[in-house]
C-alpha positions in Angstrom: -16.0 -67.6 -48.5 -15.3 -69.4 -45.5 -14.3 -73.0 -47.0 -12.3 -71.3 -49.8 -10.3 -69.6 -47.0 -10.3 -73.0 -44.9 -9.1 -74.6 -48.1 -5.8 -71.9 -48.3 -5.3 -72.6 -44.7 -5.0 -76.3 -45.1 -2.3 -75.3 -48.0 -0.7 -72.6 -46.3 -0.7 -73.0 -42.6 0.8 -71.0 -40.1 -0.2 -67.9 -37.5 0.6 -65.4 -40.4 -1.8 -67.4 -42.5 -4.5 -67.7 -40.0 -4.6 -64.0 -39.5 -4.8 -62.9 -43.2 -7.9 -65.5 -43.5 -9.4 -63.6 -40.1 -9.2 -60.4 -41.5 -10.4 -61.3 -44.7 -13.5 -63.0 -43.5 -14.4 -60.5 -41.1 -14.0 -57.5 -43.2 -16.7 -58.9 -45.4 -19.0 -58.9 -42.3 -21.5 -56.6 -41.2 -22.3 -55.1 -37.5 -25.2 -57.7 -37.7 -23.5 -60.3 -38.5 -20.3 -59.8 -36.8 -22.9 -60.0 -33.0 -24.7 -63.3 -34.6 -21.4 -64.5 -33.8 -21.3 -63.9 -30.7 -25.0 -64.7 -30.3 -26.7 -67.8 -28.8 -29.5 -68.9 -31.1 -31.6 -70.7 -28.5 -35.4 -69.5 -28.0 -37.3 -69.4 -25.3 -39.0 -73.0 -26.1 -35.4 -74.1 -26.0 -34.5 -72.7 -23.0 -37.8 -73.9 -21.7 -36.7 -77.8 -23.1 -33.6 -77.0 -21.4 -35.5 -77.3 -17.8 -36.8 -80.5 -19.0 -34.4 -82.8 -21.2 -31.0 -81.0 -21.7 -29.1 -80.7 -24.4 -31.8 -83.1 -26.1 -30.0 -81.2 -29.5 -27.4 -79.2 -29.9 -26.9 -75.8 -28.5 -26.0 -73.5 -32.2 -24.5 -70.2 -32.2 -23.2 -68.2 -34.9 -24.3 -69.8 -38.4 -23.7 -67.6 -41.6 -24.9 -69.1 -44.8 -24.1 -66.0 -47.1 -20.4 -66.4 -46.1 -20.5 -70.0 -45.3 -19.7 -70.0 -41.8 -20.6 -72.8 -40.2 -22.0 -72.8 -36.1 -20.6 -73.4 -33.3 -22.6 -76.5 -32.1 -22.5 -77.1 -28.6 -22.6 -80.3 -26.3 -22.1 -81.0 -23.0 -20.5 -84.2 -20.9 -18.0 -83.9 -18.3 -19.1 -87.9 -17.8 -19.9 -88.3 -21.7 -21.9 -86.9 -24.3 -25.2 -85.3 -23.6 -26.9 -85.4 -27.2 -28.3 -88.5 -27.8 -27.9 -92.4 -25.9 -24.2 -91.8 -25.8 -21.6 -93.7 -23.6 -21.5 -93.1 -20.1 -17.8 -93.2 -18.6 -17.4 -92.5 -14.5 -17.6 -89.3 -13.6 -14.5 -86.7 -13.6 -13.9 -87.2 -9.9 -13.3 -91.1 -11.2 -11.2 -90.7 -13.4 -8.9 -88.6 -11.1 -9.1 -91.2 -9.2 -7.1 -93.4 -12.2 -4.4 -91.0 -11.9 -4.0 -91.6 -15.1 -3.2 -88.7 -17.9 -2.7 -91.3 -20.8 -6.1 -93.2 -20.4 -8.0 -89.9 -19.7 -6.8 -88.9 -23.1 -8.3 -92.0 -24.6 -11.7 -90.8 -22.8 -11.0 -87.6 -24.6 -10.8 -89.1 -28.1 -13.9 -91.3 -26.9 -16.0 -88.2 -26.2 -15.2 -86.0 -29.3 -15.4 -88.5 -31.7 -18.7 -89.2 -30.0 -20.0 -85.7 -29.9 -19.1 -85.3 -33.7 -20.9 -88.6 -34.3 -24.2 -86.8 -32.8 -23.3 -83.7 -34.9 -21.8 -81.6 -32.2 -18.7 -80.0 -32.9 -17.7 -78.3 -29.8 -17.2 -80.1 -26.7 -18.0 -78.0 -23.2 -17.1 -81.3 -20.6 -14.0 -80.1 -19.5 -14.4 -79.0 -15.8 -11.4 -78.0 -13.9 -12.7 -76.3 -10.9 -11.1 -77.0 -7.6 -12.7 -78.8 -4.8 -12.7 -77.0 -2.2 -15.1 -78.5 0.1 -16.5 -82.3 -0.5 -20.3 -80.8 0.3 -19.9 -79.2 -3.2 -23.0 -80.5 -4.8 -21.3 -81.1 -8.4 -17.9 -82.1 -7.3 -18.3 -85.1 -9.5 -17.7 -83.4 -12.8 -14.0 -82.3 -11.7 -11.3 -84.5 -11.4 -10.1 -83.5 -7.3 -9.0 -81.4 -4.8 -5.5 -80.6 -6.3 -4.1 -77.9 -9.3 -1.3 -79.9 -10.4 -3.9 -83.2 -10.6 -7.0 -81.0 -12.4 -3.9 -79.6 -14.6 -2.6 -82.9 -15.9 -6.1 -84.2 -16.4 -8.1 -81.7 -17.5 -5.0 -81.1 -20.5 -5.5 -85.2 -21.1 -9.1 -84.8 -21.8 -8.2 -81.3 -24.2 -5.7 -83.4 -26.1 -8.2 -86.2 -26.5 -10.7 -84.2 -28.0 -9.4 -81.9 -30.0 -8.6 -83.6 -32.7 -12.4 -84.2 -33.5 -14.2 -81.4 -31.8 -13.4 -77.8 -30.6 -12.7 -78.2 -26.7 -14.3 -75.4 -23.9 -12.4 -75.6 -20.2 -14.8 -74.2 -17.5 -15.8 -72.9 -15.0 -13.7 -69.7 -14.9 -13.0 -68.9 -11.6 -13.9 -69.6 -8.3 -17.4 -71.8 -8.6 -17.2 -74.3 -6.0 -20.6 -73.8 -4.4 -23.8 -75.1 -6.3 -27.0 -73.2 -4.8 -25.7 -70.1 -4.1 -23.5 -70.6 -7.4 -25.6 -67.2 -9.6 -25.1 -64.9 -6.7 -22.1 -65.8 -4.4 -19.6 -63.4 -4.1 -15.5 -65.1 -3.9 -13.4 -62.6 -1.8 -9.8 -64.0 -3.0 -6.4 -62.4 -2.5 -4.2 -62.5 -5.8 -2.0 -65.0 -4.3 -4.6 -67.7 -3.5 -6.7 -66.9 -7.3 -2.8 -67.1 -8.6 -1.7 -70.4 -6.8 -4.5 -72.4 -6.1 -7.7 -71.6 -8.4 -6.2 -70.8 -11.4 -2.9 -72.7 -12.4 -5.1 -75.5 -13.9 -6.8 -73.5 -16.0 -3.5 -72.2 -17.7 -2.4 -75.7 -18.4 -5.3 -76.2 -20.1 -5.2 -72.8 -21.8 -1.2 -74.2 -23.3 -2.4 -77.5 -24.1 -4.8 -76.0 -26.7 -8.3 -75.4 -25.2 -10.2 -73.8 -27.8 -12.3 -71.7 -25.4 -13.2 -71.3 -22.1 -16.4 -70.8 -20.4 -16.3 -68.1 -17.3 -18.6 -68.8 -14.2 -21.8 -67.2 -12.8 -20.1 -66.5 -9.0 -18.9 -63.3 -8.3 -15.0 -62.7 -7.6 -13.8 -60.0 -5.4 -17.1 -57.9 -6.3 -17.9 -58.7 -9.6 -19.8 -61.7 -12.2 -17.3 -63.8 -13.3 -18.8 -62.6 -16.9 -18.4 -59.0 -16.3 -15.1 -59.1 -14.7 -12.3 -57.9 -17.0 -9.0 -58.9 -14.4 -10.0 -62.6 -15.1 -11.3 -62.5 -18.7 -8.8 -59.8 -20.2 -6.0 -58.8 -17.9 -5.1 -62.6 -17.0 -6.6 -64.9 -19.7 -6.4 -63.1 -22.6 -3.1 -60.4 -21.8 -0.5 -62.5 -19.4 -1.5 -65.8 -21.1 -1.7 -65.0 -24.2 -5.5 -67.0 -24.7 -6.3 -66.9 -28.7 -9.4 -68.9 -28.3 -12.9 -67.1 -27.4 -14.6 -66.8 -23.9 -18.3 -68.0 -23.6 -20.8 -67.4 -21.2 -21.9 -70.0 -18.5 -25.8 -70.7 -19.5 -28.7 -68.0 -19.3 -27.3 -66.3 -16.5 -23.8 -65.9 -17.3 -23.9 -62.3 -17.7 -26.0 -59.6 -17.0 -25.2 -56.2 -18.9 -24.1 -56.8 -22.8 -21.5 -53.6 -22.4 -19.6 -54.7 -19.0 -19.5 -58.4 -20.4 -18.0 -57.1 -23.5 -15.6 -54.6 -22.2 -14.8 -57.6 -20.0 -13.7 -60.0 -22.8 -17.1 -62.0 -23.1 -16.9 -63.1 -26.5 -20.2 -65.0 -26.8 -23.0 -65.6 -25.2 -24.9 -68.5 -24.5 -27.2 -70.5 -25.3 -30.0 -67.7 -25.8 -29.2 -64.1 -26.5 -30.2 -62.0 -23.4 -28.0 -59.1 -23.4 -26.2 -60.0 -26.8 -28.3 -59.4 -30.0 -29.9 -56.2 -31.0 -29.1 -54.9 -27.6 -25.7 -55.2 -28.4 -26.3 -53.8 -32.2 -28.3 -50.8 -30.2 -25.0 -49.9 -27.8 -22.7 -49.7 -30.9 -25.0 -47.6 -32.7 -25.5 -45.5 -30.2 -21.7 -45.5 -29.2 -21.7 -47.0 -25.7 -19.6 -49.9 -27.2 -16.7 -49.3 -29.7 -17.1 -51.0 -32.7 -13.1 -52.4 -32.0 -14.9 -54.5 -29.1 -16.9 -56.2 -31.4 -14.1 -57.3 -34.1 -11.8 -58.0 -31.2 -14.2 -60.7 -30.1 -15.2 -61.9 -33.9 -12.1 -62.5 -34.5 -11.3 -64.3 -31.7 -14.4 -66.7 -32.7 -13.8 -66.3 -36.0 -10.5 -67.4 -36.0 -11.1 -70.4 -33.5 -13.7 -71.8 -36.4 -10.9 -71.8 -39.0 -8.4 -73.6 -37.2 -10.7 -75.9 -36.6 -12.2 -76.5 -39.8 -8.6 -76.5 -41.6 -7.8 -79.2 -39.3 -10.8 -81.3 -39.1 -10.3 -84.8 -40.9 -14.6 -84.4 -41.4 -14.8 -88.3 -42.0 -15.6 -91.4 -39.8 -18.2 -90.1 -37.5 -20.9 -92.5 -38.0 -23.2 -93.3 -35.2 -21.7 -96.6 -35.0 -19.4 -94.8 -33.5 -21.7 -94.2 -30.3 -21.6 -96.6 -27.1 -19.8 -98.9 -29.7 -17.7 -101.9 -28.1 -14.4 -99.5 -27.8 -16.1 -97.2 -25.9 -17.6 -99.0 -23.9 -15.2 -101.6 -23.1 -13.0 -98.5 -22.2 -15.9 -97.3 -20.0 -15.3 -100.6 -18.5 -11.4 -100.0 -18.0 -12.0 -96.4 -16.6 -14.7 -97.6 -13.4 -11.7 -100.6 -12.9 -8.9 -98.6 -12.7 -10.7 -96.1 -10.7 -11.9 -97.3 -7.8 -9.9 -97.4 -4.5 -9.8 -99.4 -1.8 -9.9 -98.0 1.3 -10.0 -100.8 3.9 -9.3 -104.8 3.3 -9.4 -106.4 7.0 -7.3 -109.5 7.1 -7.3 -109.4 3.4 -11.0 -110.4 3.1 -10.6 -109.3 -0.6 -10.4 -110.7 -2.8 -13.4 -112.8 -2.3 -12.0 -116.7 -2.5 -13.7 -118.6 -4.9 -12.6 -121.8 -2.9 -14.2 -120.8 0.3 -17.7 -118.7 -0.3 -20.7 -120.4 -1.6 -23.6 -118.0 -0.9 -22.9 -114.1 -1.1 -25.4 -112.0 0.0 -25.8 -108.8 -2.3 -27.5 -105.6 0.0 -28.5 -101.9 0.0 -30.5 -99.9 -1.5 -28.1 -99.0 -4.9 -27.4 -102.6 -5.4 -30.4 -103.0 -8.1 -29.7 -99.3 -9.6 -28.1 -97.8 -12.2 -26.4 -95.3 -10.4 -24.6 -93.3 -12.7 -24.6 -89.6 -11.4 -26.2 -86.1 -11.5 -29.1 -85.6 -13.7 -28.7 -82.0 -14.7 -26.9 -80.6 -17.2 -23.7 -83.6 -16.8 -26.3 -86.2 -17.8 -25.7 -89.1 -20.1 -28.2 -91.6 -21.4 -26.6 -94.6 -22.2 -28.2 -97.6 -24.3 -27.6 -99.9 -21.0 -26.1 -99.5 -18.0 -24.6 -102.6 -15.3 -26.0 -102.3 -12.1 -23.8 -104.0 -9.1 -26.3 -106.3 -8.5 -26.3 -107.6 -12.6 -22.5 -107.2 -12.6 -22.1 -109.6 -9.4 -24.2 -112.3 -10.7 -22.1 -112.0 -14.1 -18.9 -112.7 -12.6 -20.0 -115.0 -9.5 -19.8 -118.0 -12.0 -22.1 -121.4 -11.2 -20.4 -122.3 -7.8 -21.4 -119.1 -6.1 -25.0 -118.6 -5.3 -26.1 -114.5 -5.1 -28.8 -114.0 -2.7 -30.3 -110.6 -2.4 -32.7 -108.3 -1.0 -34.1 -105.4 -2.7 -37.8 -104.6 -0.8 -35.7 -102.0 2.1 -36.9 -104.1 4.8 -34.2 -104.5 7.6 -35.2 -107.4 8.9 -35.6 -109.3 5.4 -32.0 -108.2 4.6 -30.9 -109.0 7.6 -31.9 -113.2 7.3 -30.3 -112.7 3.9 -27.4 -112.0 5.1 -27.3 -114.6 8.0 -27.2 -117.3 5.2 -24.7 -115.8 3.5 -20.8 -116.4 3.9 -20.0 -112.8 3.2 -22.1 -110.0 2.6 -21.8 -106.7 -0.1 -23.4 -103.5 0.6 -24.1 -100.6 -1.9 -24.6 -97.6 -0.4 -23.7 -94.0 -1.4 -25.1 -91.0 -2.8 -27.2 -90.3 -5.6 -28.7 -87.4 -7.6 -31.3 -86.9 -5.0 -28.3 -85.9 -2.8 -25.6 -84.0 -5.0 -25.7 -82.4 -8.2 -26.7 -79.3 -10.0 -29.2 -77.5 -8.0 -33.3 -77.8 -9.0 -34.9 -76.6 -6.2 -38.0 -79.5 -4.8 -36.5 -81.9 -6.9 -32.8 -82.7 -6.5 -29.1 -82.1 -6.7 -27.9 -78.9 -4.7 -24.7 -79.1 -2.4 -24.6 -81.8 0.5 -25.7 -81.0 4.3 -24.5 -84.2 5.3 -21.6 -85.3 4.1 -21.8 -89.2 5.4 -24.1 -92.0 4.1 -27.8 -91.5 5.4 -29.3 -92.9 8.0 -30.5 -96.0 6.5 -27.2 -97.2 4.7 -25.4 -96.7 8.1 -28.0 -98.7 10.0 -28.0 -101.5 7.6 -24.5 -101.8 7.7 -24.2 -101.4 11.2 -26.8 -104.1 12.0 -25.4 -106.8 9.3 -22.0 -106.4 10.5 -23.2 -107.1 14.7 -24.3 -110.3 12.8 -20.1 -111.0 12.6 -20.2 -112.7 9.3 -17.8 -110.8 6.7 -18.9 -107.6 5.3 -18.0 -105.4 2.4 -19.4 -102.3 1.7 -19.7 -100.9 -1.8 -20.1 -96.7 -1.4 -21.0 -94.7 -4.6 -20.8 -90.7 -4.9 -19.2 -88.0 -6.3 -16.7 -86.8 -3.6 -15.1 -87.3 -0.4 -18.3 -89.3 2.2 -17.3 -89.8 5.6 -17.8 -93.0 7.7 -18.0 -92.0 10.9 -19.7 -94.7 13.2 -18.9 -97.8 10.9 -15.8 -97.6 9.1 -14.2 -99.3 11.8 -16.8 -102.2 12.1 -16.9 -103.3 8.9 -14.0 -105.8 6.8 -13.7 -104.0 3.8 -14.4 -100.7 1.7 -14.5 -100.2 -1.9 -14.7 -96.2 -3.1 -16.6 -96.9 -6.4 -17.7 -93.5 -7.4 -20.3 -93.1 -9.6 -18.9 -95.8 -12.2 -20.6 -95.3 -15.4 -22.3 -97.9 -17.4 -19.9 -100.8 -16.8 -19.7 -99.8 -13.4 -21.4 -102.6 -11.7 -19.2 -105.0 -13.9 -16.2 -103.2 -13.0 -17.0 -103.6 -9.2 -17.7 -107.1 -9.5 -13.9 -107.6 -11.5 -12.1 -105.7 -8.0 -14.0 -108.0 -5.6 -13.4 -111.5 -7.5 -10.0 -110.2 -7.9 -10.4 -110.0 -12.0 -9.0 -106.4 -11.4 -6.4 -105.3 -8.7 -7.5 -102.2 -7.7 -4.9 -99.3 -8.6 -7.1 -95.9 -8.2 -5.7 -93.3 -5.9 -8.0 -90.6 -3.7 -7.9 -87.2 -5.3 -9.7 -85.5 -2.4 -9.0 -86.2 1.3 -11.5 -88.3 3.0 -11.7 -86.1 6.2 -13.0 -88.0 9.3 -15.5 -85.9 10.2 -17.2 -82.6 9.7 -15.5 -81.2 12.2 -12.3 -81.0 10.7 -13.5 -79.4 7.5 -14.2 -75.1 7.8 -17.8 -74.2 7.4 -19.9 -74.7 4.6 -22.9 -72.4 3.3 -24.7 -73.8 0.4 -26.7 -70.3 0.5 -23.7 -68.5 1.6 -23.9 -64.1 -0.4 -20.4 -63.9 0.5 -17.1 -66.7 1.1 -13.4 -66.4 1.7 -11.2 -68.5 0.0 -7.4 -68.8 0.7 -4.2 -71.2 0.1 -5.5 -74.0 2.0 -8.5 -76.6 1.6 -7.8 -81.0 1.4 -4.4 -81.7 2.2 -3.0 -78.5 2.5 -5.9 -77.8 4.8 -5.0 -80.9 7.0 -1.0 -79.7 7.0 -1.4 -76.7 8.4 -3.8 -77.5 11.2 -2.4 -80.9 11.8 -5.5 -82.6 11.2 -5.2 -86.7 10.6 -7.8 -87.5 8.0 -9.4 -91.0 7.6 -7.9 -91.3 4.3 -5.0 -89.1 2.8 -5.1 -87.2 -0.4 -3.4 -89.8 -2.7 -4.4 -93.1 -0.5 -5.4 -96.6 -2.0 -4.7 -99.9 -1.1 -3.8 -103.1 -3.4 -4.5 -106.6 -3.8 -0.2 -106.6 -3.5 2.7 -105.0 -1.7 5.0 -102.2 -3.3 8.8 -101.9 -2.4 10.1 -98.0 -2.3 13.3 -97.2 -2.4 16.5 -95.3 -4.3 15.1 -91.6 -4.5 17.9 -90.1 -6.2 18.5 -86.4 -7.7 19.5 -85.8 -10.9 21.3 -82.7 -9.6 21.1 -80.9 -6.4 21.6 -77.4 -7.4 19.6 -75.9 -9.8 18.6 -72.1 -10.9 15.2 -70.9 -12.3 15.2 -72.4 -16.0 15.8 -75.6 -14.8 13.7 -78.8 -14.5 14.0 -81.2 -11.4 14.3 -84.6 -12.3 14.1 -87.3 -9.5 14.4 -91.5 -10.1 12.6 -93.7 -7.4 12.9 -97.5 -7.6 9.3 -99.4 -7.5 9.2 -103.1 -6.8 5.9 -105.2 -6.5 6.8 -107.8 -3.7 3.7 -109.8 -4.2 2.2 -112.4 -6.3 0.2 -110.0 -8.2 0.2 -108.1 -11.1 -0.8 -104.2 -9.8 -0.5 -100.6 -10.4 1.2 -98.0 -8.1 0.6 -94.3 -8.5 3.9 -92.8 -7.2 3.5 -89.1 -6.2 6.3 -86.7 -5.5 5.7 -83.5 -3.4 7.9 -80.8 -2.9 8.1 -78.3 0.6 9.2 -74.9 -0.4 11.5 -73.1 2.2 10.7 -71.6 5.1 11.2 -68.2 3.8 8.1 -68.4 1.8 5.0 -66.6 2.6 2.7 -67.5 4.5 4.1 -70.3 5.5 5.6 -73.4 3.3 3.4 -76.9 3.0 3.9 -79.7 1.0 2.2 -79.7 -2.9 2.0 -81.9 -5.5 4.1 -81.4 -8.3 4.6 -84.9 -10.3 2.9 -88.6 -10.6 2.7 -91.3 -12.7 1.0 -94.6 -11.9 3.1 -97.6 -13.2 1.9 -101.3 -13.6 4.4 -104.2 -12.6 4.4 -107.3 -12.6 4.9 -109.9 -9.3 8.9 -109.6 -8.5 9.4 -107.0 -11.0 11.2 -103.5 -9.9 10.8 -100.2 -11.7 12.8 -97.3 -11.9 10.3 -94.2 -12.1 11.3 -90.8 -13.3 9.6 -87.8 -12.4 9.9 -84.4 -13.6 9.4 -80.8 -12.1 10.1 -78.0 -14.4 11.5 -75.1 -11.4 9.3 -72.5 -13.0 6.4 -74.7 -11.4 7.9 -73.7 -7.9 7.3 -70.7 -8.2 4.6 -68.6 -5.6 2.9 -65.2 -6.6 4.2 -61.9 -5.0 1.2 -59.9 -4.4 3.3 -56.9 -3.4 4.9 -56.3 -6.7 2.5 -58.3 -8.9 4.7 -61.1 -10.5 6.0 -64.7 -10.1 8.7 -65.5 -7.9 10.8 -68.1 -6.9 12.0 -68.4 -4.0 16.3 -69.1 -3.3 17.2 -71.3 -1.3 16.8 -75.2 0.3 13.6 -77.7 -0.7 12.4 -80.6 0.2 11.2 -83.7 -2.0 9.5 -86.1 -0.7 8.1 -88.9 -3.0 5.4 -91.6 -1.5 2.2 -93.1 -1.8 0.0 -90.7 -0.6 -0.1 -87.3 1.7 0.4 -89.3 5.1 3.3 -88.2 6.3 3.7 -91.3 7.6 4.0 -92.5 3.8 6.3 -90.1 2.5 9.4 -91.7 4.1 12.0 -91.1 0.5 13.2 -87.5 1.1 16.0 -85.5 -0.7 16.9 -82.2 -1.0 18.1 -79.1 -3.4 18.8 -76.0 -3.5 17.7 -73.4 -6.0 20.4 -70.6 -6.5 
């Protein structure tokens, strides 16, 4: 039944369409096999796998042969595909660091084309959740600090993939702590859930998400899976959601009646509460047998559009970790690494000058590619920055290194070199998802350890050049050595061709271009507390650079910071109009110019200051970006675009939208630093 109905839909599309085919398949359903559609199939040997190799097959929900439904057929990969040896691109918090919408939709197409080519085909890597504090233990699968930013990318990544697999946005709401994530109650006020933690997930809602996957954190009381204001009242009632929500794994939900009267549509990947249990409450009457169609159909119709527009050819494995996808791996860890620091231009290294280069630290020989739990990605190979140094260094350069962790044996190494590189960072050890006596888990300290700090503190009282490579998966500060050393390269955690990536920034190959998309604070002690075990948190309007606006906190390094192997020219911020009223879009024209002798890319942000009427207070946000390329001499003009309806803040008093009357402030740069954000106009919204 279901391809013959598929087969209309493909004839005859439309809303109208899609609903008749709905219906019709789901009044030939029974109660049983209306709940195996909302059913995980996973057993306990599964589950128990799980612990041990994730998603070493796919996760299947939902199969009906006598109606010729086909499963739901899940894989994971915020950083890449989880079944198989798949390609491993940088992590999320990478590729916001591109800035970089149209080459995160390439990654997109990358990863469902991938997943289907593994026989997946329904893609759960699309994490949006905000980072609220860098010790967040799996910041590295979101893409920053930032709604507008998490919007524009996460909807990139949605567009990519759609067109090969279904697409699942998560974590929905509030998870932004990793240990405490099954028990940890959010208290929120509607303004801050409104403004700050859930605008993101809308834009990905409108830009087609196919479902989205709630969290295992409380909100204001109750499980993200059990609680009906965010699953019904918001998602599915005021924004209109057509798709189905799905469980976060095994402990998603708790009680198959409040998940269901809650708008859980599916759980996952076993059936705990789901199931017979569920078959038991409708027969018995504790659950309206309306629930249950309401939530078929919502995963019922999500598998027909689908299906009617899946092309269902050219998903051979040679489509895994082939040369596209990896060469764009490659493109990704280039364009997304920032430079944070270049004393006296020490970068790029000069071929002319440097013979010996000494090549340090204890990630210098690894793979370092990321967490290891449930975001992990096997590649067939994967560049270390040691391999991807001595690739690039050509014949005339001679690599020395040291690898053993003795001090005093690096130390001679790098005496006898003319510049030194150090690789220090983070691994899984240190940050990731949570396995209690064997890693991940949320970060106590959130600069490098003890040994990376001494080596680099030691090499550079030595006074030859030094260079210090630092991988992770969020905002690390550098306390006690930023100052000491000659330049700093943010590589993340890079993905496969990371380590030839990093080599292309420091010969110069590559300019770097990436842009921060968290604030690199400058110590601990400008950041608010941070319990890892914590039963109960606050969260309000400000963390990052709203955070260091309203305290008036200098950071090391600004939301939006990155330096270049060139020199940008601003200038000509100009209005389109000055006076606008609420179905309007602000459009603003800046003038770009690269004024040095090398091709680079500028991300130029635009951030708009409400007035001061607003409540509580008005700080700058981010409402518009793009990162343009120029060549040497060449000048730009940039247009940037701000719908007003995106201006507007969230009246908790009479529950609704608002925007404000009144005078604004634009103020276009590159970064948050004040200091930076010297092109200012204003308009007025009447």
């Amino acid at each position: 039944m279901f391809p013959r109905l598929v087969e209309q839909l493909k004839k005859s599309s439309g809303k109208s369409a899609l609903e008749m085919a709905t219906q019709e398949l789901l009044s030939s359903m029974t109660l049983s096999e209306k709940i195996g559609q909302m059913s995980g199939n996973a057993t306990l040997l599964d589950v128990g796998i799980m612990l041990v190799r994730y998603n070493l097959r796919t996760y299947d929900s939902g199969e009906n042969r006598r109606l010729g439904i086909p499963a739901i057929r899940f894989t994971d990969g915020p950083r890449g595909i989880t079944v198989g040896r798949s390609t491993c691109f940088p992590v999320s918090m990478a590729r916001g660091a591109t800035w970089d919408p149209a080459l995160e939709e390439r990654v997109g197409a990358a990863l469902g084309t991938e997943a289907r080519a593994q026989g997946a085909n329904f893609f759960a890597g699309v994490c949006v959740n905000v980072l609220r504090h860098p010790a967040w233990g799996r910041a590295q699968e979101t893409f920053g600090e930032d709604p507008h930013l998490l919007g524009k990318m996460g909807c990139a990544t949605i567009r990519g993939a759609k067109p090969h697999a279904m697409t699942c946005v998560k974590h929905f709401a509030c998870n932004s702590i990793e240990e405490s994530r099954f028990y940890v109650n959010v208290n929120i006020d509607e303004q801050a859930l409104r403004e700050v933690y859930l605008p993101h997930f809308k834009k990905c809602v409108d830009a087609g998400a196919d479902s989205v996957m709630s969290a295992y954190n409380r909100v204001n009381g109750t499980y993200c899976g059990h609680n009906r204001h965010l699953l019904t009242d918001i998602l599915k009632t005021e924004w209109g959601f057509g798709g189905f929500v799905m469980s976060d794994f095994c402990y998603g939900i708790y009680d198959g009646k409040a998940a269901v009267t809650a708008g859980l549509d599916m759980e996952m990947p076993q059936t705990k509460c789901y199931g017979k249990k569920l078959r038991q409450l409708v027969e018995q009457g504790e659950i309206p047998t309306r629930a249950i169609d309401q939530a078929v159909l919502r995963i019922l119709r999500t598998k027909l559009t689908f299906a009617a527009r899946d092309r269902g050819a050219g998903y051979g494995k040679n489509k895994v970790a082939c040369p596209e996808h990896t060469g764009l791996a490659w493109e990704v860890a280039c364009k997304s690494m920032v430079l944070l620091k270049n004393r006296n231009q020490v970068l790029p290294i000069d071929r002319s000058k440097v013979r010996r280069i000494a090549v340090l630290g204890r990630l210098a020989a690894q793979a370092n590619l990321g967490d290891r739990g449930s975001s992990s990605v096997r590649p067939p190979y994967a560049v270390t920055p040691l391999e991807g140094i001595k690739n690039r260094a050509g014949r005339d350069i001679k690599i020395l290194s040291c690898a053993d962790g003795c001090l005093a044996k690096a130390l001679r190494t790098a005496a006898n070199a003319d510049v030194t590189i150090i690789v220090a960072g983070l691994t899984a050890r240190q940050e990731g998802e949570y396995f209690p006596y064997i890693r991940g888990g949320d970060r106590l300290n959130l600069g490098l350890c003890q040994k990376d700090k001494s080596l680099i503190q030691a090499v550079c009282r030595q006074g030859s050049p030094c260079i210090v490579v630092v991988e992770g998966g969020s905002a690390i500060t550098m306390e006690g050595w930023k100052d000491d050393v000659d330049a700093i390269v943010m590589a993340w955690y890079p993905g496969m061709e990371g380590g030839n990536a990093i080599a292309d920034i420091l010969f110069g190959n590559v300019n770097p271009g990436g842009r921060l998309p968290v604030t690199f604070f400058e110590s601990a002690d400008q950041l608010f507390a941070f319990d890892k075990k914590a039963d109960n948190v606050t969260y309000d309007l400000y963390h990052g650079y709203r955070q260091a606006q309203v305290k008036g906190l200098r950071p090391a390094w600004h939301f939006g910071f990155g330096l270049s192997y060139t020199e940008f020219g601003w200038s000509g911020l100009r209005l389109a109009t000055t006076t606008l009223t609420e179905g309007d879009t602000l459009i603003a024209t800046v003038e770009i110019t690269n004024a040095g002798k090398r091709p680079g890319d500028e991300v130029v942000q635009l951030y708009i200051e409400p007035p001061a009427t607003v409540v509580p207070g008005p700080v700058k946000e981010l409402k518009s970006f793009a990162r343009v390329s120029l060549n040497p001499g060449m000048t730009r003009t940039v247009e940037l675009a701000v719908p007003v309806a995106d201006l507007a803040f969230y009246d908790t008093d009479h529950k609704r939208w608002e925007i404000a009357k009144g005078d604004y402030t634009v103020r276009v740069g590159p970064s948050a630093d004040p200091d930076q954000l010297k092109l200012t106009e204003t308009f007025t919204i009447v």
